[in-house]
C-alpha positions in Angstrom: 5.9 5.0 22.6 4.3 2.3 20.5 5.8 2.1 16.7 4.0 2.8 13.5 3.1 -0.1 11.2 4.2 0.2 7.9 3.5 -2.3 6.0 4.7 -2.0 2.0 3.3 -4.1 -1.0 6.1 -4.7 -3.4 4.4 -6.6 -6.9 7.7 -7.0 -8.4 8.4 -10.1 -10.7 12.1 -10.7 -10.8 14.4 -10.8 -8.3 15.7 -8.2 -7.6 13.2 -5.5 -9.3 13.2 -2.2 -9.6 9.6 -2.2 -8.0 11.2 -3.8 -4.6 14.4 -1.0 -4.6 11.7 1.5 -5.0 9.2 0.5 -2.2 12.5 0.4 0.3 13.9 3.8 -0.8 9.7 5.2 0.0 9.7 3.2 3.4 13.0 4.1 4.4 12.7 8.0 3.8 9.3 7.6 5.5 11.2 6.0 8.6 13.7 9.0 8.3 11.2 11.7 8.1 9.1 10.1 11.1 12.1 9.6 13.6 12.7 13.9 13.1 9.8 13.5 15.1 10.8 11.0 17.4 8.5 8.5 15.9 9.4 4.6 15.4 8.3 2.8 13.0 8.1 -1.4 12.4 8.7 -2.1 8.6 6.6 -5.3 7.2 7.5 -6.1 3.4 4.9 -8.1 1.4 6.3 -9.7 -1.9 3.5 -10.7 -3.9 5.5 -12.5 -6.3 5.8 -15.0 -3.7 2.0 -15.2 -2.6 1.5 -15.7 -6.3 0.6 -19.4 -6.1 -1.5 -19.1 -2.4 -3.8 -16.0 -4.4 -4.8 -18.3 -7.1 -5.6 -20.8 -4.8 -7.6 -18.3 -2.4 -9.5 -17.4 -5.9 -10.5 -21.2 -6.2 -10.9 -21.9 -2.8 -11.6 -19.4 -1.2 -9.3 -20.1 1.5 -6.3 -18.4 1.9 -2.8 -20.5 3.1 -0.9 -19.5 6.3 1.7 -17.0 3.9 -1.2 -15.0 2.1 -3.5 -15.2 5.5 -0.3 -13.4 7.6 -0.2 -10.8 5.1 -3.8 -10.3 4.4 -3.4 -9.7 8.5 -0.6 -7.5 8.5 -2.4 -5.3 5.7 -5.0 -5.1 8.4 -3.4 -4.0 11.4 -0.8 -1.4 9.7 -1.4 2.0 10.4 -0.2 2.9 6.8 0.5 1.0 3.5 3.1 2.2 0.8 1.9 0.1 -2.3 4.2 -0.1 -5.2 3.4 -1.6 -8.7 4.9 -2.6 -12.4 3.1 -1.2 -14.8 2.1 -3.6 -17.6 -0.2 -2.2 -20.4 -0.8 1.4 -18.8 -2.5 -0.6 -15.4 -1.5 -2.0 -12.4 -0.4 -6.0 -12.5 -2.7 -8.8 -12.1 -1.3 -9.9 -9.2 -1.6 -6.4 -7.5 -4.9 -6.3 -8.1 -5.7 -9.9 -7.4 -3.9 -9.1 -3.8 -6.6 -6.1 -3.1 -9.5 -8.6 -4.4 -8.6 -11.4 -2.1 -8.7 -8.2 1.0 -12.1 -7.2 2.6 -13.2 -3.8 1.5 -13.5 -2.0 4.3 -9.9 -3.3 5.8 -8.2 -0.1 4.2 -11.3 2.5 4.9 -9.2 5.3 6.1 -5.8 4.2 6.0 -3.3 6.7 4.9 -1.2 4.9 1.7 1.4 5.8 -1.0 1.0 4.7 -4.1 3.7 4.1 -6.4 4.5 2.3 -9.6 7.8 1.0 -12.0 7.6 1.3 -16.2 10.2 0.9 -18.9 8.9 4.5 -20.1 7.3 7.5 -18.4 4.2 7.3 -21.2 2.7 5.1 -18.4 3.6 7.4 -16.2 -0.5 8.6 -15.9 -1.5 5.1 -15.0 -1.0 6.1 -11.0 -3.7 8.4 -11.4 -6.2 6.8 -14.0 -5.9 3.1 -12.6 -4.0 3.1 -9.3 -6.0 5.9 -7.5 -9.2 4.9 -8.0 -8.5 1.8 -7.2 -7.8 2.9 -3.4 -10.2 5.5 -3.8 -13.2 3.1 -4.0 -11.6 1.3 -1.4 -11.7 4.5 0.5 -8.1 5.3 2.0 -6.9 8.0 2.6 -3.9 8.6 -0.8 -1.0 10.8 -0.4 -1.7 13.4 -3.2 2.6 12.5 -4.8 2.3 9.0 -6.5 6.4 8.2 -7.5 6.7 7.1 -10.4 9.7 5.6 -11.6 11.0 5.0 -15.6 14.3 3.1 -16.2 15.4 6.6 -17.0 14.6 8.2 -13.6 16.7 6.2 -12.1 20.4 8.2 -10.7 18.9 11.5 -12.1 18.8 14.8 -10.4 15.7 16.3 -12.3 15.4 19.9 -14.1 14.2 23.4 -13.3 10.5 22.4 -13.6 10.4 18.8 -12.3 11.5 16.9 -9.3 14.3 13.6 -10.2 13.3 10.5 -8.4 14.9 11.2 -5.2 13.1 14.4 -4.3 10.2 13.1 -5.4 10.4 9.9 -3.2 11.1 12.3 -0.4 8.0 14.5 -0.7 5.5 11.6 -1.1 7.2 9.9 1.9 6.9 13.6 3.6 3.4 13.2 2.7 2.7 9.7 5.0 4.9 10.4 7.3 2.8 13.5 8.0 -0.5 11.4 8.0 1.0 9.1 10.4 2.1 11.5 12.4 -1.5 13.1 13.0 -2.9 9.6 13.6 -2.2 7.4 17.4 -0.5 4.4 16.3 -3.1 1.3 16.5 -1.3 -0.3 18.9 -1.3 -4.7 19.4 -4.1 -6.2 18.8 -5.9 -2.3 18.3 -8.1 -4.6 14.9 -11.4 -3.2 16.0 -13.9 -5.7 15.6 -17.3 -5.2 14.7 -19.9 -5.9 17.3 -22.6 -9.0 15.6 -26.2 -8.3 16.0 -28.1 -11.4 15.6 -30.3 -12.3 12.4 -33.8 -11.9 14.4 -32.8 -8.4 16.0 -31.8 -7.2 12.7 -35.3 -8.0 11.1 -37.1 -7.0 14.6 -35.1 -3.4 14.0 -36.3 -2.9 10.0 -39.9 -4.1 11.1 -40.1 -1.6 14.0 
């Protein structure tokens, strides 16, 4: 049976970062909840904090390096995407944004993703929805409806009566993919469909018919 791609975008700054533990805790209960089904899966982790320099330059250039080109590639062929975030003035990051600029469009039309995010506090705990969903939305994928969010506080905690703690919610929105994925073939080598080109003259032929 050919694996699932899963390819997760960590926009963590330090090293280590609480955005990076939290994109490997969602891609490895996604893994879990996908092999109750017998289902593989091939993990691919993007840093951004290392494309950093190579985004810039795309920006500039507008030519991406070898690094920022093998990701922008492996964003394309994955069958889902688990995206995870800092939070910096109740919005994604710059460079988490400047990562889906430098992407074409319609690369994630479709594509099931989890959207996640990391903050000091849970006051920014709303920019998932107001900032981070749309973003994907007009990029039309297909979101999990459980973002994760994840304050410094959430971190070991078990929750209360009315609300999830950080590991159950990890588990549903991972749930949540893995049950996309699951209702979806996976695309397979090489399965990048490419678009068939119809020449300049028969386009203009077609709109003067």
């Amino acid at each position: 049976m050919t694996a699932y791609r899963l390819v997760v975008i960590s926009a963590g700054l330090s090293k280590p970062s609480s955005t990076r533990l939290l994109a490997d805790r969602l891609a490895d209960s996604t893994v879990r909840q996908l092999a109750v089904e017998g289902r593989t899966v091939d993990v691919q982790v993007v840093e951004l904090r290392d494309l950093a320099t190579d985004i810039a330059h795309n920006f500039v250039t507008g030519f991406p390096g070898p690094a920022l080109r093998e990701a922008v590639e492996a964003v394309t062929r994955a069958d889902g995407l688990i995206a995870v975030t800092p939070i910096f003035a109740a919005s994604y990051s710059g460079l988490f944004k400047s990562f889906f600029d430098v992407i074409d469009p319609d690369t994630l039309t479709g594509k099931p993703v989890l959207i996640a995010a990391t903050g000091g506090t849970a006051r920014h705990s709303l920019a998932l929805e107001h900032a981070v969903r749309p973003l994907f939305g007009y990029l039309r994928s297909v979101v999990v409806p459980t973002s994760v969010y994840a304050a410094t506080d959430d971190w070991g905690t078990t929750g209360d009566r009315l609300t999830d703690g950080l590991p159950g919610r990890i588990d549903r929105a991972a749930g949540e993919l893995a049950a996309l994925l699951a209702g979806r073939a996976p695309a397979g080598p090489g399965a990048q469909q490419e678009e068939a080109v119809v020449p300049f003259e028969q386009q203009l032929a077609a709109l003067r018919a």
